[in-house]
The first five atom37 places (N, CA, C, CB, O) and aatype in JSON, in Angstrom:
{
  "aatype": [20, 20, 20, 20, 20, 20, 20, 20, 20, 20, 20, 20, 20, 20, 20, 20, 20, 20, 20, 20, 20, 20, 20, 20, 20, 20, 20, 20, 20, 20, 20, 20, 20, 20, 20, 20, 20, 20, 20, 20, 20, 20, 20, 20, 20, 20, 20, 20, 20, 20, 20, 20, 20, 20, 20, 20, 20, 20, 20, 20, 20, 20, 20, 20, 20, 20, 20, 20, 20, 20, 20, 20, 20, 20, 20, 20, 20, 20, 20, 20],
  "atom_mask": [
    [1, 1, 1, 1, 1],
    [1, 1, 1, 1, 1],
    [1, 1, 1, 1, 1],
    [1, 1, 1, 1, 1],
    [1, 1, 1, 1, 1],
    [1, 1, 1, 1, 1],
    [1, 1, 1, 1, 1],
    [1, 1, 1, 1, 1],
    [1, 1, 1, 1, 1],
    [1, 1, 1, 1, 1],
    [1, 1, 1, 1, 1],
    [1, 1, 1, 1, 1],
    [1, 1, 1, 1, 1],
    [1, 1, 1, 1, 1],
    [1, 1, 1, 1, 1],
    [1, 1, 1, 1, 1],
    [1, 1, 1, 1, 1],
    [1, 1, 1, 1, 1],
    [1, 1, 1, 1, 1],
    [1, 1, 1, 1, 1],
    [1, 1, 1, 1, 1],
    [1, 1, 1, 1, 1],
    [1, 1, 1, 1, 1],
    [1, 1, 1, 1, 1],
    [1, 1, 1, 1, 1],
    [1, 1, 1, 1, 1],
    [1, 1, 1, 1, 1],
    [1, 1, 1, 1, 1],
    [1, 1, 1, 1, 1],
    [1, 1, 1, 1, 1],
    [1, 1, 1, 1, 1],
    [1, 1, 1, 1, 1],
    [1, 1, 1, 1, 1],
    [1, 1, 1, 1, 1],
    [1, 1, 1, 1, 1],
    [1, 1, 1, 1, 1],
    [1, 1, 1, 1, 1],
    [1, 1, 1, 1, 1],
    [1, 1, 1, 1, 1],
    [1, 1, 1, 1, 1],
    [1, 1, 1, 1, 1],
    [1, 1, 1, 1, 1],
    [1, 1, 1, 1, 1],
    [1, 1, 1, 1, 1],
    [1, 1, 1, 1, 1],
    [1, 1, 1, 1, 1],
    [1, 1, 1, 1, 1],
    [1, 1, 1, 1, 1],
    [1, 1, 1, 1, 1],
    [1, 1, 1, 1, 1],
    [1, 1, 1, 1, 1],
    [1, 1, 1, 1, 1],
    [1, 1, 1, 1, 1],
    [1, 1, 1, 1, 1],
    [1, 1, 1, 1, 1],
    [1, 1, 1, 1, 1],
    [1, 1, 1, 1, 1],
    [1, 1, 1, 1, 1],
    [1, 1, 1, 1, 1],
    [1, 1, 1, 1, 1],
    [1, 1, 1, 1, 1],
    [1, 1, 1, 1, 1],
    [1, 1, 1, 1, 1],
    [1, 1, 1, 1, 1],
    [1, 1, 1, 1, 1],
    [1, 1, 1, 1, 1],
    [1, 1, 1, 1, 1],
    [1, 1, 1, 1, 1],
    [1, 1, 1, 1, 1],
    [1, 1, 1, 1, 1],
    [1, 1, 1, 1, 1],
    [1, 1, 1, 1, 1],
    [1, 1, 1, 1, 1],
    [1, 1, 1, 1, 1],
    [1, 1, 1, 1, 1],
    [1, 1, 1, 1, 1],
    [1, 1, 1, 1, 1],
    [1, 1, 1, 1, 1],
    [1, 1, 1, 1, 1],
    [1, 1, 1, 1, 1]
  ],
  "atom_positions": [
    [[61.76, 159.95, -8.88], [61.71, 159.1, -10.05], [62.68, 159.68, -11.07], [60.25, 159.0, -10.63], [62.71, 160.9, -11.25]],
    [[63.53, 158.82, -11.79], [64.06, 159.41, -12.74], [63.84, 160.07, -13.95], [64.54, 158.9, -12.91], [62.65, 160.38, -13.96]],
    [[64.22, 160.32, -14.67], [63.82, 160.9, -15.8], [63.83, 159.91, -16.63], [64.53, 161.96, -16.2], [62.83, 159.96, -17.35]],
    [[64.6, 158.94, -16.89], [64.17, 157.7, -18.05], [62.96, 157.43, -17.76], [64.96, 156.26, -18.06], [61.99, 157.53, -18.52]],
    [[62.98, 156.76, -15.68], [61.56, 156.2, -15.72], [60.3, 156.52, -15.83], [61.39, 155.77, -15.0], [59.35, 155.74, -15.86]],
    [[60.27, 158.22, -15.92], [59.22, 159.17, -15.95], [58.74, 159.2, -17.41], [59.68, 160.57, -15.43], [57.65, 159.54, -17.87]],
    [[59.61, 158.85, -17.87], [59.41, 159.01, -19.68], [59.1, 157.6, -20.0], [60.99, 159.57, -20.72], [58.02, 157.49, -20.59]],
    [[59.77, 156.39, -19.77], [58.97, 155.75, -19.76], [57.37, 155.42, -19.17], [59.6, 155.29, -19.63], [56.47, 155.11, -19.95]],
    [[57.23, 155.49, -18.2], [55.91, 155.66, -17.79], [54.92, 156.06, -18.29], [55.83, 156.16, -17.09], [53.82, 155.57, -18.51]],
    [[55.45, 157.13, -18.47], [54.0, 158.4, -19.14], [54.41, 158.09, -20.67], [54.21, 160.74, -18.66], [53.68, 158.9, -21.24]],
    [[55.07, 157.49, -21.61], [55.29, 156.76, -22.63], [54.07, 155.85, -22.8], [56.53, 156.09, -22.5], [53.19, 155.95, -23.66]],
    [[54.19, 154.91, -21.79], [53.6, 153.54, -21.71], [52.01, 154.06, -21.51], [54.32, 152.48, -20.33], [51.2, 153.82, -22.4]],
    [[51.66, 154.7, -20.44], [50.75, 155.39, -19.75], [49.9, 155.71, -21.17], [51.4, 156.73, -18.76], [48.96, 155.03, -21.6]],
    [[50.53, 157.0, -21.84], [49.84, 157.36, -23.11], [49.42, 156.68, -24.33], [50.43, 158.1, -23.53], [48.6, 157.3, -25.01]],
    [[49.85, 155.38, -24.83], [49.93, 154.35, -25.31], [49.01, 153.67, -25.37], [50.63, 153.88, -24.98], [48.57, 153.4, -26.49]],
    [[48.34, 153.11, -24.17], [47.54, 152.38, -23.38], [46.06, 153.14, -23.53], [48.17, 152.29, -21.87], [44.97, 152.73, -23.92]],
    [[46.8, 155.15, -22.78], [45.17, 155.23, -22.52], [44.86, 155.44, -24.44], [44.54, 157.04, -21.16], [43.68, 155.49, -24.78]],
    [[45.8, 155.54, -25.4], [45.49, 156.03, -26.82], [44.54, 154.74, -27.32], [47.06, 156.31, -27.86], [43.71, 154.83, -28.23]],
    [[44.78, 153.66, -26.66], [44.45, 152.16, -27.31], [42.68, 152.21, -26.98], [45.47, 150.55, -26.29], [41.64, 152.12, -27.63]],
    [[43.15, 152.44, -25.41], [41.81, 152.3, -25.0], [40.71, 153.37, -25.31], [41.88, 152.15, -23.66], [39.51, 153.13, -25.45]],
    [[41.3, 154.51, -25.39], [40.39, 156.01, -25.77], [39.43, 155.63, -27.07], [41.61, 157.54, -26.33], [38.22, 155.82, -27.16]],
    [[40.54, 154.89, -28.3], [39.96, 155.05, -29.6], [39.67, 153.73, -30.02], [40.83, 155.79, -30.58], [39.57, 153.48, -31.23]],
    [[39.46, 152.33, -28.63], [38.73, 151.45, -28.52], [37.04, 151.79, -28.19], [39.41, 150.73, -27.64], [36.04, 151.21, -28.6]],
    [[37.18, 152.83, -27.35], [35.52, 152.98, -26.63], [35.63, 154.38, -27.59], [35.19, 153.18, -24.35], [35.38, 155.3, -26.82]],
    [[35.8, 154.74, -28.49], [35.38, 156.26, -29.04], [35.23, 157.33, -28.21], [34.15, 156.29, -29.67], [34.23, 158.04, -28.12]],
    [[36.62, 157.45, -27.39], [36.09, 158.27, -26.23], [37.9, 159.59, -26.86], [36.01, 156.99, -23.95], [39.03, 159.29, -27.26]],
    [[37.28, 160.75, -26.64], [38.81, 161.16, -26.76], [39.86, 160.65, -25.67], [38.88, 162.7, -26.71], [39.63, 160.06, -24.62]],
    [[41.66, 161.23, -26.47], [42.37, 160.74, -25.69], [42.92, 161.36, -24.6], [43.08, 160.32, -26.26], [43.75, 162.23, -24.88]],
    [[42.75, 161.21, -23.64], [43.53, 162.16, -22.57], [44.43, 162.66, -22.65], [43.84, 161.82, -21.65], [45.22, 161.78, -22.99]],
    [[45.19, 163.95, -22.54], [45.78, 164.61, -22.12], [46.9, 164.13, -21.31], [45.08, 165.24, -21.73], [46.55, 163.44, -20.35]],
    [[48.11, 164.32, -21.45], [49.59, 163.73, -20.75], [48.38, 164.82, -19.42], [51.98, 164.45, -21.6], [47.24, 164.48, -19.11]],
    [[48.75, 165.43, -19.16], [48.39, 166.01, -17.98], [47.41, 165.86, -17.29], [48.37, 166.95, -18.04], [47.21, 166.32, -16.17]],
    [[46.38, 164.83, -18.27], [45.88, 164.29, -17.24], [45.65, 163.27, -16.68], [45.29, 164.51, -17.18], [44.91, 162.96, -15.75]],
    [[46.81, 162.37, -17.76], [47.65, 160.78, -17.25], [48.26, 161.01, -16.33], [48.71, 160.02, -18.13], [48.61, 160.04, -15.66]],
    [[48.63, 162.26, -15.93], [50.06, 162.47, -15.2], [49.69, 162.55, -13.4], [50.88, 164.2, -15.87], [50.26, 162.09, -12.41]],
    [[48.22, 163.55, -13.66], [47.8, 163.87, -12.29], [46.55, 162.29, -12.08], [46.95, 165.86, -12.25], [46.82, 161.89, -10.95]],
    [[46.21, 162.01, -12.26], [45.46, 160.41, -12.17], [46.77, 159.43, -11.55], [44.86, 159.69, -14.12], [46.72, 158.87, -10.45]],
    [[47.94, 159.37, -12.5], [48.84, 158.57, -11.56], [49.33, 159.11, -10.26], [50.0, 158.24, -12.24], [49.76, 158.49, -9.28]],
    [[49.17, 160.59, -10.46], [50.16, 160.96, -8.72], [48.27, 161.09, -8.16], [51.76, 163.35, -8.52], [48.79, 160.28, -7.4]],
    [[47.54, 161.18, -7.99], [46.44, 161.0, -7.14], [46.52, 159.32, -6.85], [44.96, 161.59, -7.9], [46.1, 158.72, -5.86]],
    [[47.2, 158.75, -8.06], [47.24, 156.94, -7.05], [48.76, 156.88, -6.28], [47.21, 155.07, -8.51], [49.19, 155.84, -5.77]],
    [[49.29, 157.84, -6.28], [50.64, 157.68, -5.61], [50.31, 157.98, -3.81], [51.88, 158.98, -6.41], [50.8, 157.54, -2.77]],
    [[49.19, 158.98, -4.13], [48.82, 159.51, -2.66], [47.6, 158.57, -2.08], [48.29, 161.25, -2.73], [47.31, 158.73, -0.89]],
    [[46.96, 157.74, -2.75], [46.0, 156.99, -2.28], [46.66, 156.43, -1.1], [45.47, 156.02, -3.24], [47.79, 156.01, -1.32]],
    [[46.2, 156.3, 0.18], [46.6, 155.06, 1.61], [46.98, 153.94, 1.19], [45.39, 154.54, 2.63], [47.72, 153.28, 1.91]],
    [[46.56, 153.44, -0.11], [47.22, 151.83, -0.17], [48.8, 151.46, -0.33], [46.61, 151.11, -1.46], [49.7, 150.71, 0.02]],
    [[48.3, 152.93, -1.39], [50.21, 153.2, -1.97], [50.79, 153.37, -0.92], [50.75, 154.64, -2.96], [51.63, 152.53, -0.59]],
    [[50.52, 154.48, -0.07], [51.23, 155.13, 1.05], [51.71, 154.33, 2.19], [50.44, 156.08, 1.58], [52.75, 154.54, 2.81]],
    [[50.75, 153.31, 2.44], [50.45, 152.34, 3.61], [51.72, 151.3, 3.54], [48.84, 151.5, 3.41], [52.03, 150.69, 4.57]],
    [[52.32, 151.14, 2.57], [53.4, 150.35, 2.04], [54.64, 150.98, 1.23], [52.77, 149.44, 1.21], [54.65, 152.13, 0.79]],
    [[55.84, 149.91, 1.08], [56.98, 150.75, 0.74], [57.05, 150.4, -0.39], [58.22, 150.66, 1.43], [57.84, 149.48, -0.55]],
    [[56.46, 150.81, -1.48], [56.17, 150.93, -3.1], [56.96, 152.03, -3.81], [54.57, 151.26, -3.4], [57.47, 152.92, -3.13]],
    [[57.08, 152.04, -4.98], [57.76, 152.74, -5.84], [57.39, 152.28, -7.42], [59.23, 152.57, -5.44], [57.08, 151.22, -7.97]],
    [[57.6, 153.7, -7.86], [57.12, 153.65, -9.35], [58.37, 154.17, -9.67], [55.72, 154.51, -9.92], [58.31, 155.26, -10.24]],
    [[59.45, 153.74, -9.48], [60.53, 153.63, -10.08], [61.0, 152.64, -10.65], [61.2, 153.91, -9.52], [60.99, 151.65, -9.92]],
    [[61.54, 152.43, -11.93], [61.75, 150.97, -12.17], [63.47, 151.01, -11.69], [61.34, 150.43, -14.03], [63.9, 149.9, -11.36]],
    [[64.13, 151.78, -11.65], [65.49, 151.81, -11.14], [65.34, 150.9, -10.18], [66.06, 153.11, -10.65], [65.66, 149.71, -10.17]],
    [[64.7, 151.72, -9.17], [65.28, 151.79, -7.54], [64.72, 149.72, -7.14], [63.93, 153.62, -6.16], [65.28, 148.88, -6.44]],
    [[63.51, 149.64, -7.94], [62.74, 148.74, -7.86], [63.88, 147.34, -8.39], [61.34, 149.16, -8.75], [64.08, 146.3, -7.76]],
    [[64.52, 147.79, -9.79], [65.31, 146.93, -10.22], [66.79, 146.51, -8.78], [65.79, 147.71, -11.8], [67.24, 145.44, -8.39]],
    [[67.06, 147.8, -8.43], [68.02, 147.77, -7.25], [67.84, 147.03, -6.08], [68.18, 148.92, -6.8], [68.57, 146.14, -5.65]],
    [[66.38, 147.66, -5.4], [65.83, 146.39, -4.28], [65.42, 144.91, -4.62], [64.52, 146.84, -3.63], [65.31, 144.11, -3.69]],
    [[65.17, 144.48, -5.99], [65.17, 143.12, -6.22], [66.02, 142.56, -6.27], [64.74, 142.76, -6.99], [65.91, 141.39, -5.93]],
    [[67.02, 142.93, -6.6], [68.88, 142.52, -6.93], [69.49, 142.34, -5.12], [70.08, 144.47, -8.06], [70.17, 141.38, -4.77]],
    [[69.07, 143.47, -4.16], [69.25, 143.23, -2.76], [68.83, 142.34, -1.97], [68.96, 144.0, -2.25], [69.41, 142.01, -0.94]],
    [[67.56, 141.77, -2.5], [66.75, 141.16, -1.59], [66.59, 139.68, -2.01], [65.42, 141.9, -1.49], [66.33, 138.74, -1.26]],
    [[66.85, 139.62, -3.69], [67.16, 138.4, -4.45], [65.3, 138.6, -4.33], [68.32, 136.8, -3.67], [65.14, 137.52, -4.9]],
    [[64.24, 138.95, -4.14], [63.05, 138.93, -4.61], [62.85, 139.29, -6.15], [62.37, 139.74, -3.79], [63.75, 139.69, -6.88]],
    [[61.52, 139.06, -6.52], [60.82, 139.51, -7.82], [60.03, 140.56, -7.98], [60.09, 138.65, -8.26], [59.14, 140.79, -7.16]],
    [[60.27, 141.46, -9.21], [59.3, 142.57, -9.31], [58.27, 142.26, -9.75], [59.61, 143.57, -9.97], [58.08, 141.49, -10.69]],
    [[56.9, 143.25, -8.65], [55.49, 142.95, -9.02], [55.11, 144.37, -10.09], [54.4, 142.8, -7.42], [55.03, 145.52, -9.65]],
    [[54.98, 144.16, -10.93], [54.58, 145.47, -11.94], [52.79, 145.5, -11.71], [55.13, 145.09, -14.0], [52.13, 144.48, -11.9]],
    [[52.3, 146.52, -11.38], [50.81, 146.77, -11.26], [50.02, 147.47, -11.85], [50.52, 147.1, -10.38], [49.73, 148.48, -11.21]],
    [[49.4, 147.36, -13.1], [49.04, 149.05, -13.78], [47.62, 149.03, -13.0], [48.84, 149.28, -15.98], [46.91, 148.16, -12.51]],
    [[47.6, 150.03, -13.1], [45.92, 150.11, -12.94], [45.13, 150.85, -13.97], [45.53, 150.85, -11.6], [45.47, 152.02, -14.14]],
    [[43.85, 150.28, -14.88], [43.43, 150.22, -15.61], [42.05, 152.04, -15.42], [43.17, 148.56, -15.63], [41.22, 152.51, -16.2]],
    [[42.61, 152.53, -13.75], [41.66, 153.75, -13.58], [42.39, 154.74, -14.41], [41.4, 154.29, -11.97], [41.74, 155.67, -14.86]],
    [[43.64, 154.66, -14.66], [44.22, 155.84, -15.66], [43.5, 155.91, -16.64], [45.57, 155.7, -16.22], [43.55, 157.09, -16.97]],
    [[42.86, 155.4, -17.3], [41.95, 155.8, -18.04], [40.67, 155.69, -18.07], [42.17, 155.55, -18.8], [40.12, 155.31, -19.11]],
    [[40.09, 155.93, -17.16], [38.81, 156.38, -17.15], [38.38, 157.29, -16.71], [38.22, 155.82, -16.82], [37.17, 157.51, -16.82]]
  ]
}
């Protein structure tokens, strides 16, 4: 992953869980532990089972190849 998209990510990532943390009065997580929650979903079988990427580069590159559309997916377990 690149470094823009890593920074974006964990940008977006922290953002989200800040919204939601000090929606439910819950503290806010820790980058580190936004960080290891997303790579434990990188290693999940679903991810693995398929040719996915949390790159928005590479992702922008194979849509441009294939003339397909990007599916963006968050998953809402990063913060909980």
């Amino acid at each position: 992953m690149s470094n823009r998209s890593t920074t974006t990510l964990a940008a977006l990532l922290l953002l989200l869980g800040a919204s939601q943390a000090m929606a439910q009065g819950r503290p806010q997580p820790t980058q580190e532990e936004l960080a290891a929650k997303r790579d434990a979903q990188f290693e999940a079988p679903w991810f693995k089972a398929n040719d996915w990427t949390a790159d928005y580069d590479i992702a922008r590159q194979r849509a441009k190849e294939t003339g397909k559309l990007i599916l963006a997916y968050f998953l809402p377990s990063y913060f909980n």
